[in-house]
N, C-alpha and C positions, 0 to 999 in steps of 0.2 A: 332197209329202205324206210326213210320216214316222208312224211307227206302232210301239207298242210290244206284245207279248203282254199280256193281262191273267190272271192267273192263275186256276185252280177254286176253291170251298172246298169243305171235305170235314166232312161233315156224320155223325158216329157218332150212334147211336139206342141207347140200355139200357132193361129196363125200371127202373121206379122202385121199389120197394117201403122200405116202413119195419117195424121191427119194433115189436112190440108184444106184449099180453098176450093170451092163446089166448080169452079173452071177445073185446077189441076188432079181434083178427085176423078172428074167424068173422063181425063185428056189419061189421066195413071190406072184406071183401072184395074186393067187387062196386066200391068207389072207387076202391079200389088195383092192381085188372087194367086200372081206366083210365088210370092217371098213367105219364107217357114223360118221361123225363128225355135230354134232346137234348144232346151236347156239338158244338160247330160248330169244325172247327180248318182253317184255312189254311195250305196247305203252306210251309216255309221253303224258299225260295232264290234267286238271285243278281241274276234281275231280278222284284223287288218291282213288281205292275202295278194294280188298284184296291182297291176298299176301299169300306168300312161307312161311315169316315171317308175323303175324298179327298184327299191330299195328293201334291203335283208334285213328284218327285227331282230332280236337276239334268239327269241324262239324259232327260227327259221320261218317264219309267215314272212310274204312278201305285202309290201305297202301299197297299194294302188293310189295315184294321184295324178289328175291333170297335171300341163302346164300349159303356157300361152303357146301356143305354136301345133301342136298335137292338131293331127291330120286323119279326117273322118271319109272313106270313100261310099258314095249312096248311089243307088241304080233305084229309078223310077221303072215299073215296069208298067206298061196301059194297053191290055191287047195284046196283039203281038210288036209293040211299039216299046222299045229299051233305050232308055238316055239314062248318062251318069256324068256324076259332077264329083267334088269338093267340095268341101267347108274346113275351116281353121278353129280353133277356138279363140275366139277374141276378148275373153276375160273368165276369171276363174276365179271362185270365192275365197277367203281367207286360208279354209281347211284343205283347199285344193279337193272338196269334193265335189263343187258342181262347176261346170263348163257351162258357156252360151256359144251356142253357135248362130249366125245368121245361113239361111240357104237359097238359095233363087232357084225355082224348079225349072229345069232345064226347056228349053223350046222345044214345042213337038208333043210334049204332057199337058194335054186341054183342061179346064176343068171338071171334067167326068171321074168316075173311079179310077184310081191308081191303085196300086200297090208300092209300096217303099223298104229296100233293104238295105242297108248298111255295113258296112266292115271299117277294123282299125287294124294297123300294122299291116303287115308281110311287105306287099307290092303291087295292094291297093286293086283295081277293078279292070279287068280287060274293060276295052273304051264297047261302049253300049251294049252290056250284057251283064249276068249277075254272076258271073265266073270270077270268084277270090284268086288272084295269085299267091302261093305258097311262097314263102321266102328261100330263096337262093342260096345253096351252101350252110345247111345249117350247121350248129354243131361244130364251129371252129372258134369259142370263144371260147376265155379263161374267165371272166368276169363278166357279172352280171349287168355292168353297167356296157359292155358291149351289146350284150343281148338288145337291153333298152336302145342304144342308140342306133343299133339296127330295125330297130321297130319288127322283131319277130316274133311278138308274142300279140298273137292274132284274136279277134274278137269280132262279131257279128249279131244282125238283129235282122227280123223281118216284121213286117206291119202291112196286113191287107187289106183290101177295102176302104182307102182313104178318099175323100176327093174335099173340094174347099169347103163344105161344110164342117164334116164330124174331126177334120184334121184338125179342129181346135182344143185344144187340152189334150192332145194323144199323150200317152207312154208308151214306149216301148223298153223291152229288156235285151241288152249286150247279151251273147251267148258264150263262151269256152269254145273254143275250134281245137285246143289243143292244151298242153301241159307244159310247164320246165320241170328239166331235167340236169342232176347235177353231179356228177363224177370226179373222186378226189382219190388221189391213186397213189401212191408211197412207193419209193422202192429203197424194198427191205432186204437188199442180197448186199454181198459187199462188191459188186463193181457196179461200172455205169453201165448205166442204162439208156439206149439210144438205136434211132435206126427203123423203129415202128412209125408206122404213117397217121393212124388211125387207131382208139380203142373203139369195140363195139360190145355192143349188148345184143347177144345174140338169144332167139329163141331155140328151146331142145327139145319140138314136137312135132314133128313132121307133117303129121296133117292138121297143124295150125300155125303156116308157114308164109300168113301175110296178115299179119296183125298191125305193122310199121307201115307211114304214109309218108312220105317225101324224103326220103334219105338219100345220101350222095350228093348228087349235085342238086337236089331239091330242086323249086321253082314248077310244082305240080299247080294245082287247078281244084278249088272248091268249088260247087254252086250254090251258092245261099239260097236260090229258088225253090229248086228240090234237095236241098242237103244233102249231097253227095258229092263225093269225089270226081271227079270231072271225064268223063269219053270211056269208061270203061277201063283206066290202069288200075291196075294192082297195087297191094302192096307189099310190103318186103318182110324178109325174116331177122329184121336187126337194124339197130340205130345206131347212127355212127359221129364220133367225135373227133375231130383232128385233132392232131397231136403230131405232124409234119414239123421238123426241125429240131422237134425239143430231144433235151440231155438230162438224165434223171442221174446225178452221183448218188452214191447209198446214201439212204438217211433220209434224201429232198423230196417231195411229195408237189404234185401239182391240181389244179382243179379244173374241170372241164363245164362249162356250160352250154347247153341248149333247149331251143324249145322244138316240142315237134307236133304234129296233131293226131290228134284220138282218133283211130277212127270210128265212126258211132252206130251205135246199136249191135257192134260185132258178138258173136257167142260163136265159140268160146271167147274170152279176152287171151290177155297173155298169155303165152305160155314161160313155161320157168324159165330163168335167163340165166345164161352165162358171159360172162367178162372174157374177150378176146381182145389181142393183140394185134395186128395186120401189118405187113409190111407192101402197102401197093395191092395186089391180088392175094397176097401166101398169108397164110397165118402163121403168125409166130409164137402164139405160146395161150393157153385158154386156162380159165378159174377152176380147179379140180371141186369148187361147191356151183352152187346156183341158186338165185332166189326163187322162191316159189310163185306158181301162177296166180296169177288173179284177175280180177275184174276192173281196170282203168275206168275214171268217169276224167271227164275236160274239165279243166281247173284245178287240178290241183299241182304240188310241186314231191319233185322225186328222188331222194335223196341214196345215190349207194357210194359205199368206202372197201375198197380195196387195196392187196397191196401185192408185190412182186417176193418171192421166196426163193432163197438157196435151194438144192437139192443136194447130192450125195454127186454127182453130176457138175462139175463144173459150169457145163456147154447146156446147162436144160435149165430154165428160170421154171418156176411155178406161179399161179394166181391164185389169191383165194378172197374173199369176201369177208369184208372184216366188221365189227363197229366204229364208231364214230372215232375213236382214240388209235386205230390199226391193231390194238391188241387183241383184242378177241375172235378167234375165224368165226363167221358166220357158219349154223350146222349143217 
């Protein structure tokens, strides 16, 4: 498994105002203590790791970069009073590292204290509440740049204590909700291969058997408020990649992408994983190695290479855990 850091963004808040003539200053007031002009800047340096747009360096670090369009969801929270909106970015610097956004604070948010949270990607903000939608189906792409245009590589921020005074020069910092994950699979027997629904990465520790958060049909529920997972679900003993339709001849190898979320503060982390096979409910054939457990933090990216093995067996395929070339079993 290799793994790169993915870095924070850093997220300044000003207020907005415009001038005007002492008629339409006194007549706008009230419109212009609502408007927040947001600039989002990602810090520069050496190892460049995701992004708004995804793009793979040679090193495997992934790029992070605005572009014009990238879609920010923010919940005002005041009391027990929750309004949420949009913003777009409506221009982005040369290096594509700083965004501006403009934002109008929604009706209903006086100018007293608020609180302001923010999220990017998944499926954006159940309407007046701070509950993140988890992305839908994860885990059924091949390429990275599906991932990006599903917008499932999720990010968030909190900031308390704002109201129209100290909200001028704020920052705040984007958080990691979760990881990519990237599975490249060979098959190394001499027939095809075909008929599997799904591979997963399965845990082998019974009583550390929900470590995984939105798998399957995903579309779970964060709360940026209180950072947790949403109503009390669980979660799962394995993360799952589609692989519905495909045909592996010997020799072809394919690559699986997704992202999924950490979940936070857990102890233990992972437990050791194994590479299975599924067909629908049945399993069809599991990695006789396993990577060892360890400690996930959010943000970074997750690199395993396996491959499919003859046996003595016609009728019985093997898995095992390889390096990056398929040559080497993992021990």
């Amino acid at each position: 498994m290799r793994e790169k850091i993915l870095p924070f963004i850093i997220i300044s808040t000003v207020m907005f105002f415009v001038s005007c003539s002492n008629e339409e200053l006194l007549e706008n007031k009230s419109e212009k203590e609502h408007a927040i002009s947001l600039t989002a800047s990602m810090p520069e340096d050496d190892d460049p790791t995701t992004r708004m747009t995804l793009d793979q360096l040679p090193n495997k670090t992934i790029d992070l970069k605005w572009v014009v369009g990238d879609i920010i969801a923010l919940s005002f929270k005041q009391g027990g009073t929750i309004r949420t909106t949009t913003s777009s970015v409506n221009s982005v610097s040369a290096n594509g590292k700083v965004a501006s956004f403009n934002v109008v604070i929604p009706a209903g948010i006086n100018t007293g204290a608020f609180d302001l949270y923010g999220a990017y990607g998944g499926n954006g903000l159940n309407t007046n509440s701070t509950d993140v939608k988890l992305p839908l189906n994860p885990g059924r792409f091949n390429t990275l740049q599906e991932v990006e245009n599903n917008k499932d590589v999720m990010l968030y921020f909190a900031k308390l204590n704002l109201n129209s005074t100290n909200a001028q020069n704020t920052s705040v910092t984007f958080q990691h909700l979760g990881s990519l994950f990237s599975v490249s699979f060979k098959n190394n027997t001499s027939k095809i291969l075909s008929g599997f629904t799904d591979i997963r990465l399965v845990g082998q520790t019974p009583s550390n058997n929900q470590w995984a958060y939105n798998a399957g049909a995903g579309g779970k529920v964060f709360c940026v408020w209180n950072k947790v997972f949403a109503r009390g679900t669980t979660g799962e003993n394995f993360i799952t990649f589609n692989t519905a339709g495909k045909i592996l001849k010997p020799g072809e190898s394919m690559i699986l992408w997704a992202w999924y979320p950490i979940v936070p503060n857990r102890t233990p982390g992972w437990p050791a994983l194994q590479l299975q096979t599924w067909n629908g409910n049945v399993m069809m054939s599991s990695s006789v190695n396993a990577k060892p457990a360890k400690a996930p933090v959010a943000g970074k990216s997750f690199y395993f290479y396996a491959r499919a093995d003859d046996t003595t067996n016609p009728n019985v395929t093997i898995l095992n855990f390889t390096d990056e070339s398929f040559t080497t079993i993992f021990p």
